[in-house]
FIDRENNU-422370 format. One record per residue: x, y, z of N, C-alpha, C, O in turn; residue in one letter. Coordinates in steps of 0.001 Angstrom, whole numbers, plus 500000, padded with zeros to 6 digits. Layout:
XYZXYZXYZXYZa/...
//
This chain:
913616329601691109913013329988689826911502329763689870911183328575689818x/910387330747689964909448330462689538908792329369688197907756328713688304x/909511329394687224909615328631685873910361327338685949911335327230686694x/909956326403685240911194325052685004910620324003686410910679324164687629x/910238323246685808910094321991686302910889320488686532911796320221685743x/910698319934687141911407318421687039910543317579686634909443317532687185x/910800316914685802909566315798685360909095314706686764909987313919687079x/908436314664687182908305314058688457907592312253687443906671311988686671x/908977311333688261909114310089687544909290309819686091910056310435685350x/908556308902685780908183309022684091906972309661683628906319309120682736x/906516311018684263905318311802684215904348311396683898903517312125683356x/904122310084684132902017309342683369901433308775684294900221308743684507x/902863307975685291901949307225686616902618307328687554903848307318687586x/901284307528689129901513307904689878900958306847691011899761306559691020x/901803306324691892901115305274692904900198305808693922899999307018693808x/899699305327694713898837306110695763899395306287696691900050305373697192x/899339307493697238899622308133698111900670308928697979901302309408698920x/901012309186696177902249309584695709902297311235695711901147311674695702x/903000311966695717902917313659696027903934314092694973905132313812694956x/903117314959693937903837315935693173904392317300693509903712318315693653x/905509317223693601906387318665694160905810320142693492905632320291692283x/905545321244694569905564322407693690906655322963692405906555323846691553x/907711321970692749908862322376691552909199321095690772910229321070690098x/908431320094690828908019319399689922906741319020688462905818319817688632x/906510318329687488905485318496686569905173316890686112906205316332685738x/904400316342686083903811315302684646903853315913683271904097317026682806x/903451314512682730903756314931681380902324316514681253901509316862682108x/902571317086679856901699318064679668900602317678679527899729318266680166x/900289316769678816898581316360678825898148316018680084896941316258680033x/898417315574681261898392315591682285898168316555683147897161316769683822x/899442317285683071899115318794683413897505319789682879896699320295683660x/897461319807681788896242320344680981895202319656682144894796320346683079x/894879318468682016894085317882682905893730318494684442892567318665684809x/894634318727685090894921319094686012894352320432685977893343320780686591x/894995321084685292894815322735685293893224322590685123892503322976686043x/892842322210684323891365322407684158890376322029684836889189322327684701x/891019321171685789890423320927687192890435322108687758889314322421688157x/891510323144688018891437323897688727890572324837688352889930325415689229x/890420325112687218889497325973686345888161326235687098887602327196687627x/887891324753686864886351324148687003886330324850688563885466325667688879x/887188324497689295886750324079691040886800326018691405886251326542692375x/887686326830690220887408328086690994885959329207689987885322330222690268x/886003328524689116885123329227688339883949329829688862883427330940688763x/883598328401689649881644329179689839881905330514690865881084331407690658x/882710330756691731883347331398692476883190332858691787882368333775691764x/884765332460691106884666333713690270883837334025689397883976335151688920x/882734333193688894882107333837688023880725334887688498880269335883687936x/880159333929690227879174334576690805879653335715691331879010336765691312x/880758335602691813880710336773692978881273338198692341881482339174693061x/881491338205690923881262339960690077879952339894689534879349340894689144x/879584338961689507877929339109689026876868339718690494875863340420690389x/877545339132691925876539339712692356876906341052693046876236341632693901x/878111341443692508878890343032692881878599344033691279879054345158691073x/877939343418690554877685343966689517878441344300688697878152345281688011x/879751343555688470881099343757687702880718342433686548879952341496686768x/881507342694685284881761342176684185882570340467684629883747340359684973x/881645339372684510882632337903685152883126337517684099883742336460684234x/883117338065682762884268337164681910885626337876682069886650337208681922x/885723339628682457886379340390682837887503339332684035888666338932683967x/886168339182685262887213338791686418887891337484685867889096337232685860x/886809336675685385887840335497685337888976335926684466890109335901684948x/888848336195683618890531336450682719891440337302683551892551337255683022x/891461338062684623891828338581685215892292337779686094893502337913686272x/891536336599687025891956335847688036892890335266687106893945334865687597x/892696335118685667894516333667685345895647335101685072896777334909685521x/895482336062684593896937337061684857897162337375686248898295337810686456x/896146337249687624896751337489688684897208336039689565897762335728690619x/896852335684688894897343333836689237899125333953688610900095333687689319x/899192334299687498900699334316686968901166335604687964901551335227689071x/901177336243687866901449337457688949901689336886690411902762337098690976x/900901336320690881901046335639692105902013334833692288902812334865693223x/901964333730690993903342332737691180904408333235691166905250332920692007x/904667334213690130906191335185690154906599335793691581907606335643692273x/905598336426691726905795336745693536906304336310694100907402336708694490x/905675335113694475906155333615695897907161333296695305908013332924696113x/907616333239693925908793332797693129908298331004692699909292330419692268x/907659330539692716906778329395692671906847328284693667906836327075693437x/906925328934694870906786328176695944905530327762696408905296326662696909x/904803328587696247903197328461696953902352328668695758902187329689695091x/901676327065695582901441326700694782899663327650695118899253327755696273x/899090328059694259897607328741694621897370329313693642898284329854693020x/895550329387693037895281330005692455894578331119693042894192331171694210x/894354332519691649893906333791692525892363334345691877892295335059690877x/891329333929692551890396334704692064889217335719692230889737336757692639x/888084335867692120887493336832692837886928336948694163886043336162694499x/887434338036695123886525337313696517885604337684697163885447338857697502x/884695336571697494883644337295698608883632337775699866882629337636700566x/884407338213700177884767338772700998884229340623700966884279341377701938x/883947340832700150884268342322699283882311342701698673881878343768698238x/881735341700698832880241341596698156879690342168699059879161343124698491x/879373342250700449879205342922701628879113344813701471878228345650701300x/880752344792701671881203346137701314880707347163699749880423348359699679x/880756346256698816880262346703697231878766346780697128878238347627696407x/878091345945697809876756346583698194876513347746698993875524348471698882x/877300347870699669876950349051700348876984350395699252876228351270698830x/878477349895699097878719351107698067877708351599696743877643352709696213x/876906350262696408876200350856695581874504351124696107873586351456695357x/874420350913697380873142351503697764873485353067698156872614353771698666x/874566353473697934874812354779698629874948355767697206875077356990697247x/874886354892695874874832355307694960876183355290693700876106355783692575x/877202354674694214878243354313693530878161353869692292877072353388691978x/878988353891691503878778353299690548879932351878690169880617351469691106x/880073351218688815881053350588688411882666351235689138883384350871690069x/882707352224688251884502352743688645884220353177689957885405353229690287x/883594353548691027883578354201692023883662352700693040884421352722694008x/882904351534692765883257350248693115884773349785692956885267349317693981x/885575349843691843886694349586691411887711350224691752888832349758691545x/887497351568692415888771352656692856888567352220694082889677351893694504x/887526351976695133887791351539696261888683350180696803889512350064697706x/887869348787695393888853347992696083889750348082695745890538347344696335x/890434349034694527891979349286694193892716349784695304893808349335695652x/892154350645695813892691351278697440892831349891698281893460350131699312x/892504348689698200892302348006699237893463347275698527894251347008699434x/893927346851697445894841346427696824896474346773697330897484346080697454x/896149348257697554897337349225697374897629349103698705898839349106698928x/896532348940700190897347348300701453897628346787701584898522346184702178x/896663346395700901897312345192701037898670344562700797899103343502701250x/899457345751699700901135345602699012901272345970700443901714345155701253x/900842347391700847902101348083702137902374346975702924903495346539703182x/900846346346703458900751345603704686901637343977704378902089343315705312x/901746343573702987903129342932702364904168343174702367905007342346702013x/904525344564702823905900344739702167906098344837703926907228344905704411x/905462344834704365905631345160705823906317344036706565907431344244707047x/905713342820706694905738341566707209906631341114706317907243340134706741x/906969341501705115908136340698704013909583341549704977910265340749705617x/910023343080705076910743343215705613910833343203707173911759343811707710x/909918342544707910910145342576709569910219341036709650910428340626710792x/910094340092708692910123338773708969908802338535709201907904339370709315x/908701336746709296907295336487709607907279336155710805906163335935711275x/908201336035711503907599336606712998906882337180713645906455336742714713x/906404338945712870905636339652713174903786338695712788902706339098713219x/903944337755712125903244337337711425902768335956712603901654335524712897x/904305335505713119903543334122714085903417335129715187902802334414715979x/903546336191715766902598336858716904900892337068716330899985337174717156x/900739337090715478899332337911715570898793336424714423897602336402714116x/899451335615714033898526334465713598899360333373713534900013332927712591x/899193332843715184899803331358715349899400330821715204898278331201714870x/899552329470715202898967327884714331897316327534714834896419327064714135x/897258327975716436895481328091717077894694328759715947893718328257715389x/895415330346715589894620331346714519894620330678713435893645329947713263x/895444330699712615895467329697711462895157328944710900894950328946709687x/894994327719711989894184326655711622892986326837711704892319326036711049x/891982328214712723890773328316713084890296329102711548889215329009710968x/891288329738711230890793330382710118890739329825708586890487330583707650x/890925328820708461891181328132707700890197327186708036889414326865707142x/890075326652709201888479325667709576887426326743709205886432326374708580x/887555327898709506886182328929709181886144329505707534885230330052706917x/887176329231707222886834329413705484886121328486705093884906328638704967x/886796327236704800886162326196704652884195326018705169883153326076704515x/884387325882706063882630325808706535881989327087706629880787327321706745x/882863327805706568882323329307706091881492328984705110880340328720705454x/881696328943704241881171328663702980880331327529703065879697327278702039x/880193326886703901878557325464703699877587326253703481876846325628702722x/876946327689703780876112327789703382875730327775701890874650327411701423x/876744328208701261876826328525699772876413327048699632875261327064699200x/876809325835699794876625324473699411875103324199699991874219323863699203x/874818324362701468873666324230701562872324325079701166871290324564700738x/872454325948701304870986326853700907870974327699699569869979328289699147x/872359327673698892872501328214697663872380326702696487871294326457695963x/873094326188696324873576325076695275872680323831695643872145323356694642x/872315323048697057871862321954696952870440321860696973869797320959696433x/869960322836697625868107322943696883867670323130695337866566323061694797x/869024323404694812868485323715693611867970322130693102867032322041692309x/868617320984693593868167319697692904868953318568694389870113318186694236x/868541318356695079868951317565696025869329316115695784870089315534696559x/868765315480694635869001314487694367870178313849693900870701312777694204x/870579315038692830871720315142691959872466315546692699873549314961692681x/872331316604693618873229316787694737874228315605695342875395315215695295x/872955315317695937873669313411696811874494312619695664875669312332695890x/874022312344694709874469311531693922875703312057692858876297311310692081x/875838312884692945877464313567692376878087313766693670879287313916693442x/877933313819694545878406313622696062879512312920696323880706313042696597x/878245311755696039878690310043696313879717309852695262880843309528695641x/879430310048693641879952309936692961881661310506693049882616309739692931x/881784312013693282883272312108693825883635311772695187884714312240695552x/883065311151695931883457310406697134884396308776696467885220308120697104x/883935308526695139884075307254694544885342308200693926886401308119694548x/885302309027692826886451309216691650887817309715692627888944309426692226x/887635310489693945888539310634695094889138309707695470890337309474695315x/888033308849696213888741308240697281889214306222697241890001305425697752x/888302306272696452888994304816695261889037304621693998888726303482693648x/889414305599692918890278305845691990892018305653691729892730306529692219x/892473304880691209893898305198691501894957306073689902894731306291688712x/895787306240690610896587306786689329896114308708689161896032309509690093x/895880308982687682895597310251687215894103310241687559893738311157688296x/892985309181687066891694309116687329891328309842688935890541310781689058x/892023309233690026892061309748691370892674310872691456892564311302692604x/893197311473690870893820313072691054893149313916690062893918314847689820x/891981314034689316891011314355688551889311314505689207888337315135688793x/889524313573690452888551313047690985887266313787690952886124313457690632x/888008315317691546886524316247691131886277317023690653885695318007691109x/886833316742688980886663317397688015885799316066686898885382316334685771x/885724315080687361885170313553687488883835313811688035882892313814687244x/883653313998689111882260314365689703881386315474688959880205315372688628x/882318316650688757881291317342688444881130317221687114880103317796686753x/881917316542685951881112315821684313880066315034684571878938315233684120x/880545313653685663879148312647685900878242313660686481877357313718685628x/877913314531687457876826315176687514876203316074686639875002316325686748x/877055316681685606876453317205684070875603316561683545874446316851683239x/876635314950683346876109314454682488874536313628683102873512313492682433x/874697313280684189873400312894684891872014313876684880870859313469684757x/872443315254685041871206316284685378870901316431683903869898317087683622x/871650315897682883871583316112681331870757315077680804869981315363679892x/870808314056681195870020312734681211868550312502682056867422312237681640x/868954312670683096867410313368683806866639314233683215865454314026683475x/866765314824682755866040316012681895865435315644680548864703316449679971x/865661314695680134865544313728678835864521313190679611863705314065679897x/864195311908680142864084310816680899862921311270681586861751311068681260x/863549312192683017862072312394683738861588314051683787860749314532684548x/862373314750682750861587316226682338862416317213683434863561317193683886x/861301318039683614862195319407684297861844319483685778860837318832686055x/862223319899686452862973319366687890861434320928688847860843321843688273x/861395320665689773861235321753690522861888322362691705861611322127692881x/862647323047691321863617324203692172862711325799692413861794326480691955x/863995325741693728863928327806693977864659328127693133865599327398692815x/864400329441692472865241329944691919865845331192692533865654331272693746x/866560332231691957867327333227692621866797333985693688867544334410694570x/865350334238693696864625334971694513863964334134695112862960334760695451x/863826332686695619863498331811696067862243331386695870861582330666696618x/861945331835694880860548331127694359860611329876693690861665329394693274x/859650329419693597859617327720693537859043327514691946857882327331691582x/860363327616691086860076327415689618860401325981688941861277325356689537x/859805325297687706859873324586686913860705324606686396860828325777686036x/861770323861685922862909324408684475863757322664684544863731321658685252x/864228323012683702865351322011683024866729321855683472867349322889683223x/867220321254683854868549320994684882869472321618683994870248322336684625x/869687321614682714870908322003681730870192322643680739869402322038680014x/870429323906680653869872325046679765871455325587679323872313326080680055x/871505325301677835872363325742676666871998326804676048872617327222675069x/870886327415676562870388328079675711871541329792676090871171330480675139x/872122330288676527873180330733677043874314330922676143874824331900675596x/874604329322676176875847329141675519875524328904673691876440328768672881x/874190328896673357874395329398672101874038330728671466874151331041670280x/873552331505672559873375332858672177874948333865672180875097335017671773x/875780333103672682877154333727673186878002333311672144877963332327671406x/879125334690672276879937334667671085881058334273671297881564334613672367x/881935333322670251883300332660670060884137333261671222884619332836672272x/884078334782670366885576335858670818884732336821671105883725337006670421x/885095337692672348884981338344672675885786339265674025886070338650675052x/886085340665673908886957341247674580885401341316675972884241341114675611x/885693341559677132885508341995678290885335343476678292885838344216677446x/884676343823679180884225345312678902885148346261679943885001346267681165x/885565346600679627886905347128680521886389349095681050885643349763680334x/887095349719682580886667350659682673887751350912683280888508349953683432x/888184352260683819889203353089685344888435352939686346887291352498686244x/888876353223687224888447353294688657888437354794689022889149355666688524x/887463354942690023887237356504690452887101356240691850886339355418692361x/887939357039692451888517356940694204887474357909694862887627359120694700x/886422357432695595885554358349696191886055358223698383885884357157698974x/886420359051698865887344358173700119885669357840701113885845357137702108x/884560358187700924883650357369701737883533355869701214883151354984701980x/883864355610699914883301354203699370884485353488699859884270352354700287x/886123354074699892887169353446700540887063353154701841886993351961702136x/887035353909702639886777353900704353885789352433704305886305351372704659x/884351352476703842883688351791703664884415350150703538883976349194704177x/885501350073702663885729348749702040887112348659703021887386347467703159x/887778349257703524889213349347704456889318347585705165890054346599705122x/888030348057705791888408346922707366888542345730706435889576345182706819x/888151345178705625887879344394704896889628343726704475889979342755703806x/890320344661705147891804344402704580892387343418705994893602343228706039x/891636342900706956892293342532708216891814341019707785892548340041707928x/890495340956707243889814339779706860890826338957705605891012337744705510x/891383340052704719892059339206703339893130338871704071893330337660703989x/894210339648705020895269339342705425895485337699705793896272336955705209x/894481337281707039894224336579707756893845335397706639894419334316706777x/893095335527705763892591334134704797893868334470704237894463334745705279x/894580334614703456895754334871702861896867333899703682897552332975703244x/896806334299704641897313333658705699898090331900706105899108331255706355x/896098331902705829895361331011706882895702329807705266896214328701705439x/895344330264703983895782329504702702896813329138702502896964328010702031x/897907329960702787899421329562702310899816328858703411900768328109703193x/899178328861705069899673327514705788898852326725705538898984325784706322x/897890326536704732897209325195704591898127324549703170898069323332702998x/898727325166702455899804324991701693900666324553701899900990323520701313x/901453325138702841902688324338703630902484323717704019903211322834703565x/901463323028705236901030321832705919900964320632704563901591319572704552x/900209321037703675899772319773702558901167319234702030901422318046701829x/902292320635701779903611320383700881904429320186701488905455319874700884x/904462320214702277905705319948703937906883320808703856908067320647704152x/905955322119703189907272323125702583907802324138703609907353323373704463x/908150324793704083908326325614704962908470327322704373909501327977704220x/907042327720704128906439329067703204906898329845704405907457330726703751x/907061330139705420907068331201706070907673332235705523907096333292705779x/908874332366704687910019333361704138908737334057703152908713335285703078x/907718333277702429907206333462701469905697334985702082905316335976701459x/905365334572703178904299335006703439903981336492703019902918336790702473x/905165337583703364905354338793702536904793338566701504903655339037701495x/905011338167700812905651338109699017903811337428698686903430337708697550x/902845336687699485901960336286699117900835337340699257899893337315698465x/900906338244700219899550338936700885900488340513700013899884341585699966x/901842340398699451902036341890698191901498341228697177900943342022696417x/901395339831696732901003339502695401899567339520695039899057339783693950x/898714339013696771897413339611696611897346341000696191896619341375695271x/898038341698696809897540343054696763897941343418695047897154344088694378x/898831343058694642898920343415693719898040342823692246897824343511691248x/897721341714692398896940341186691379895744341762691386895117341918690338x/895078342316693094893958343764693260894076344341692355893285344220691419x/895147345195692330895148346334691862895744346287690398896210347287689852x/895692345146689862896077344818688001894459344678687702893955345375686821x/893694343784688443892757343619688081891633345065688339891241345582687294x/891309345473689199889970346832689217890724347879688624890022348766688140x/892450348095688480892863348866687328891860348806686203891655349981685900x/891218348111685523890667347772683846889560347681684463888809347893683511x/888590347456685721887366347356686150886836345722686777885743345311687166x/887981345179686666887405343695687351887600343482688623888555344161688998x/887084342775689577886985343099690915888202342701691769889249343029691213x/888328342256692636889206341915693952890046340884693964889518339887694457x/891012340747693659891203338961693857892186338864695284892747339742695939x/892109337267695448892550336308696598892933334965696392892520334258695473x/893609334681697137893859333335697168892711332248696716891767332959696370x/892396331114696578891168330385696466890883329184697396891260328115696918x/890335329118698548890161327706699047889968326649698645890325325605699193x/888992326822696969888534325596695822889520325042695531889453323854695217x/890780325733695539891753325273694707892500324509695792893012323416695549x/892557325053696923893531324038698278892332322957698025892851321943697558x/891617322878698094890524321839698421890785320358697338890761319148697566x/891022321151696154891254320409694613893073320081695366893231318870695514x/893869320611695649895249320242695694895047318941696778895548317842696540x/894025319294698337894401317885698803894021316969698242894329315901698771x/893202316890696958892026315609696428893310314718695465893318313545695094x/894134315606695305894751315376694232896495314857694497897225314119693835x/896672315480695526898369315351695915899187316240694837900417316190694844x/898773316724694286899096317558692888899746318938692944899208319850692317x/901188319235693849901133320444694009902078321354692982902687322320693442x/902169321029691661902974321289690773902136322987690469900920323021690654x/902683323983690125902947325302690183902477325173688754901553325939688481x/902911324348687729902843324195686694900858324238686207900175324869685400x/900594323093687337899222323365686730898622324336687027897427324069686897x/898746325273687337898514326849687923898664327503686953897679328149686595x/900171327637685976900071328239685043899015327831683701898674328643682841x/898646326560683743898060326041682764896761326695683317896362327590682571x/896079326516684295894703327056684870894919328779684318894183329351683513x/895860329235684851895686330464684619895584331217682772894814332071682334x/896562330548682165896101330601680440894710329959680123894064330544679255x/894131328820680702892602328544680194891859329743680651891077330391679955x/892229330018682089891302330972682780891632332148681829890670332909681722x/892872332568681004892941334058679855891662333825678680890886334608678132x/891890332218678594891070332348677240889789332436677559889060333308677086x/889384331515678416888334331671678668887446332920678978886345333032678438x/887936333880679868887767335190679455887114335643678116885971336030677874x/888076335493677418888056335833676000887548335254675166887739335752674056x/886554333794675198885288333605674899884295332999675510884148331933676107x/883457334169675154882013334412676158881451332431675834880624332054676664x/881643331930675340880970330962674920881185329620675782880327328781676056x/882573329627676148883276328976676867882758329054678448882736328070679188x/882339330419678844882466331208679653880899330436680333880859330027681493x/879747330350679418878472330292679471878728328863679410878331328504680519x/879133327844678824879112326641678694879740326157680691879297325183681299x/880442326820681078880716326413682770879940326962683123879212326307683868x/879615328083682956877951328773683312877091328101683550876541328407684608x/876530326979682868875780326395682659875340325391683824874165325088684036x/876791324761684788876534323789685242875415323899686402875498324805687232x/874586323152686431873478322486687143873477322985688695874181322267689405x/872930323903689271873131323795690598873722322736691531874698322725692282x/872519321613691122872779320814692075873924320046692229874267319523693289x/874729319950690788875852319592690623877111320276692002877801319875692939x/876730321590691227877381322144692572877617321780693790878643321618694451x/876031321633694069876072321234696029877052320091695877878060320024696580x/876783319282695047877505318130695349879167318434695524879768318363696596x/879705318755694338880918319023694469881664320006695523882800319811695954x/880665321306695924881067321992696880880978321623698374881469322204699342x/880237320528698312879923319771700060881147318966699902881572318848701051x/881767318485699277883273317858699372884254318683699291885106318771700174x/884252319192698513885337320397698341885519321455700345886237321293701331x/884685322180700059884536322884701598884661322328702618885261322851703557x/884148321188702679884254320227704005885988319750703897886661319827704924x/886629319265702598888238318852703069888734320386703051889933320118702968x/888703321717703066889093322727703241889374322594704903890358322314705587x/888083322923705148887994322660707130888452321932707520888920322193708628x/888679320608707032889492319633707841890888319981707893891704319479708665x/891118320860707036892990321313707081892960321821708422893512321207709334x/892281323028708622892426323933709688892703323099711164893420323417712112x/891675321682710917892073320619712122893261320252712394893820320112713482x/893904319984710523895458319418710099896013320142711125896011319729712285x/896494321200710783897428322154711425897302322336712954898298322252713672x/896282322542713359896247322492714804896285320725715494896340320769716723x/896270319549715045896620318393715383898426318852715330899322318841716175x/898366319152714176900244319256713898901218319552714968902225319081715496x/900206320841715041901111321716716014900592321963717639900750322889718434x/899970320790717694899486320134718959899314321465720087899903321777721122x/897803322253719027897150323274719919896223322437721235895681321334721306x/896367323519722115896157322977723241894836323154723101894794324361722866x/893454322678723082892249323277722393891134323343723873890022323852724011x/891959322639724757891382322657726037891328323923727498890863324019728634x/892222324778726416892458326564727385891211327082726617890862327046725437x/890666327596727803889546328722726867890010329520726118889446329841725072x/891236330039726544891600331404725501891560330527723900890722330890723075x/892347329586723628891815329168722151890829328827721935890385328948720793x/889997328192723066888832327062722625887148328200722436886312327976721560x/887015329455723576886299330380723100886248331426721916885260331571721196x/887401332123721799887633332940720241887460331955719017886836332429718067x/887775331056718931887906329628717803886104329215717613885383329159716616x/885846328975719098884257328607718600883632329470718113883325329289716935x/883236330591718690882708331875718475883085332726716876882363333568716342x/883981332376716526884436332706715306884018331811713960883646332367712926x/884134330194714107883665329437713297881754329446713243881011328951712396x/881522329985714125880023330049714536879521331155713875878464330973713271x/880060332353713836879531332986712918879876333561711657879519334637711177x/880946332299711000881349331857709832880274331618708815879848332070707752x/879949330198710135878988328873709671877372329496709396876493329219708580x/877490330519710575875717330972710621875165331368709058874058330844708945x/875413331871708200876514333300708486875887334390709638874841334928709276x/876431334805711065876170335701711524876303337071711281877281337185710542x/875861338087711503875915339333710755876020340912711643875001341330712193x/877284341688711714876794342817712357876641343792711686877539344020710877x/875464344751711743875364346031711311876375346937711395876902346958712507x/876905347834710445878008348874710709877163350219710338877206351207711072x/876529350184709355875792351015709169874410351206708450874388352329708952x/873745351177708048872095351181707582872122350359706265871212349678705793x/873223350549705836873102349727704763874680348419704493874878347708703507x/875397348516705571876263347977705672876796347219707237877080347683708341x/876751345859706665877358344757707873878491343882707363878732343368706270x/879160343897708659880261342217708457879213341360708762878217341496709472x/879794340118707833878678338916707994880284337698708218881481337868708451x/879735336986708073879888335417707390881778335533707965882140335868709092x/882875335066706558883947334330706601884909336232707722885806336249708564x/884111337385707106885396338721707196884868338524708785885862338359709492x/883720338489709513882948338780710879883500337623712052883773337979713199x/883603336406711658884646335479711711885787335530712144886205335038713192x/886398336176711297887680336138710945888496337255712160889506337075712840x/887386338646712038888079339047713208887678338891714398888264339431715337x/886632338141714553886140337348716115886734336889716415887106337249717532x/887443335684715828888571334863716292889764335488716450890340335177717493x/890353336310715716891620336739715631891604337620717271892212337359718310x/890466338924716874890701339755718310890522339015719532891036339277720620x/889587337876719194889470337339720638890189336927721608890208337170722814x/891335335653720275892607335420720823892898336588721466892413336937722542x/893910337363720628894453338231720850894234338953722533895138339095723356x/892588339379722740892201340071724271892631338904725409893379339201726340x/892060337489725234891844337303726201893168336902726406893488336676727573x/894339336709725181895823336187725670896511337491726248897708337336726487x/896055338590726488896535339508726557896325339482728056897202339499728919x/895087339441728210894012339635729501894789338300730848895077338413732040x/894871337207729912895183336181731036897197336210731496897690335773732536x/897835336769730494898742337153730519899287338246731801900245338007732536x/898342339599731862897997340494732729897899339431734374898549339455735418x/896919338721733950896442338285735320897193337303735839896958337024737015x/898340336484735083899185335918735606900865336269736025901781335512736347x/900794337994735838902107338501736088902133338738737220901036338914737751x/903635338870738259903332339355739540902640340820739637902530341540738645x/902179341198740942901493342701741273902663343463741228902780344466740524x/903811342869742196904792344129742358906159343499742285906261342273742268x/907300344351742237908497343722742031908527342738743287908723341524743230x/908302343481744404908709342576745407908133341174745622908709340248746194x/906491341149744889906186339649744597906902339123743777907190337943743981x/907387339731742688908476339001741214909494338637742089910309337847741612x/909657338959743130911040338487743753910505337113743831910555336270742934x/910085337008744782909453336041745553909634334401744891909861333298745388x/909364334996743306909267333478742294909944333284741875909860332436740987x/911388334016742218912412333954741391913216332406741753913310332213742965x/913602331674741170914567330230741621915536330600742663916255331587742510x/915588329942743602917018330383744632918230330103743932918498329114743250x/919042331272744235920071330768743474921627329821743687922473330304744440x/921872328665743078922630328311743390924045328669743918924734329510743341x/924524327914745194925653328347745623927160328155744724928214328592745186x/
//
């Protein structure tokens, strides 16, 4: 049953090192707690990355909590994950709109990308996931999942922690403290803990010793105030999202396609960092996760909101927490409806402090990557064959850079998608290649190695 919980204990306290079942719950105020952790940890996410594809972000986020419920029904509530907008797709949507695209002409493409992503679900759901441990075994998996994770340091380093370095470190430190010696609910809150004390710190600084000097978006070196409300009181209670159709142009599709090998693979690479944390055994599930991506795609740029995916923020928030109840998913995903639905709410998380960010996202991203280690310690990859140890480096390397190839004048793979299939094809050639070179030449050498056979 996707629905229905077990009260896990007497739902208020939890010892350390204690683990809440995906088909278990705490009490509801608890839960609420929880969920709104998750809120927090996927928000800035979803809220930047339709802002910098030029889509409506109160749109996506209300969209990421109906494809979050969509998602859980899918897996049937096994795989606990939230779903929201991805960058993966910002690359490709630029292109599309230097070539002159518009809103719906953005939105019919990644709907097309939605609509393989079901096939390429329904595919691996009826051939088993077998087809699935050939082309992404626990080496791939875990590499891709180390390259999400530090994929993303740049976002922490050159986006979020210049904005205020200080506050950075020190909400850092601070959820290094509400994490990792906290006990009970306080420690499973931990960094939703960090990032209030860093509110409330860059809120107090600003009182105290005035307005800070940061880069701002275009990297110029401006004056301003760590916490500007001024946002959240120009913004209204209630408000609907600006909703549009999608218009299928097949150059802006072609354009956004490859982009479907990159979601597969993080899709992937999330639901075994899931199973590793829950000690669940998702494999049956994996179909049912990369159709539910596809399908929460294509609910969401249906009405004009962008792409969704799995969320690493949110694996990141599940190991901080031991917390893998399904339940607080649904709760994330109804804040994430309302919130949507007022702009005010919307601007008030808006609001938070860059530097807050760095802080929370240099913890967050960094225990992401360490999963990818999890799994390959687990499953005791051999990391000392080149065939894993070259595709794996080379792939996290131009994760981390972000490295970048040109496809066309106005369009490159960069960063986590450029990555993603470095590592994957690389495996793939050189296991192919060393495979080749270790078969016999001719039958009559295959003889040769054959065991003598007993009399």
């Amino acid at each position: 049953m996707a629905l229905g919980w077990k009260l896990h204990g007497d739902g208020k306290h939890l010892t350390p090192g204690e683990v809440v079942k995906p088909d278990e719950r705490l009490s509801w105020p608890l839960m609420v707690g929880i969920g709104a952790q998750h809120v927090i940890a996927m928000f800035g996410a979803t809220f930047v990355f339709p802002l910098v594809m030029g889509l409506d972000a109160n749109l996506a986020v209300m969209m990421s909590g109906v494809a979050t419920i969509l998602f859980l029904l899918f897996v049937k509530g096994k795989v606990p994950s939230y779903v929201g907008s991805s960058a993966s797709f910002v690359g490709a949507v630029v292109a599309i709109r230097a070539a002159g695209g518009g809103d719906a002409t953005v939105t019919g493409a990644l709907l097309a990308v939605g609509v393989a992503l079901v096939v390429c679900g329904y595919v691996i759901h009826r051939l088993g996931v077998g087809i699935l441990h050939r082309v992404f075994p626990p080496v791939v998996t875990g590499g891709v999942v180390m390259l999400i994770g530090f994929g993303m340091a740049y976002v922490a380093a050159d986006v979020y922690w210049p904005k205020d370095p200080w506050v950075a470190l020190l909400t850092m430190a601070a959820t290094f403290v509400f994490v990792g010696l906290f006990r009970g609910f306080l420690g499973r809150i931990g960094v939703l803990l960090g990032l209030v004390f860093g509110f409330l710190l860059s809120w107090g600084w600003d009182l105290v010793g005035g307005p800070v000097l940061s880069p701002d978006d275009s990297g110029k070196m401006v004056e301003h105030f760590r916490v500007d409300l001024h946002a959240v009181a120009q913004a209204d209670w209630i408000g609907l999202p600006s909703l549009h159709g999608p218009v299928f142009e097949a150059s802006a599709v072609v354009l956004v396609l490859p982009v479907v090998i990159a979601l597969i693979a993080e899709n992937v690479g999330h639901v075994k960092a899931v199973g590793e944390m829950t000690g669940a055994d998702v494999d049956g599930y994996m179909g049912r996760a990369v159709m539910a991506d596809g399908v929460g795609t294509v609910v969401s740029t249906a009405v004009g909101g962008p792409a969704t995916t799995t969320y690493a923020e949110n694996i990141g928030v599940m190991a901080a927490t031991k917390v893998y109840s399904t339940a607080a998913y649904y709760v994330a995903a109804v804040i994430a409806i309302l919130f949507g639905l007022c702009p005010k709410f919307g601007a008030l998380v808006a609001a938070t402090p860059g530097g807050v960010l760095g802080g929370v996202t240099t913890v967050l991203y960094g225990m992401i990557g360490m999963l990818g280690a999890k799994i390959w310690i687990e499953n005791r990859v051999n990391l000392s064959s080149p065939v894993n140890l070259v595709p794996i480096g080379a792939g996290i390397i131009c994760a981390i850079g972000p490295v970048a190839l040109p496809i066309t004048g106005t369009f490159s793979l960069s960063g986590i998608a450029l990555g993603t299939i470095v590592l994957l094809a690389g495996y793939h050639v050189l296991r192919a290649a060393r495979r080749r070179d270790t078969l016999p030449a001719t039958p009559d050498a295959a003889a040769t190695t054959e065991p003598t056979a007993r009399p």
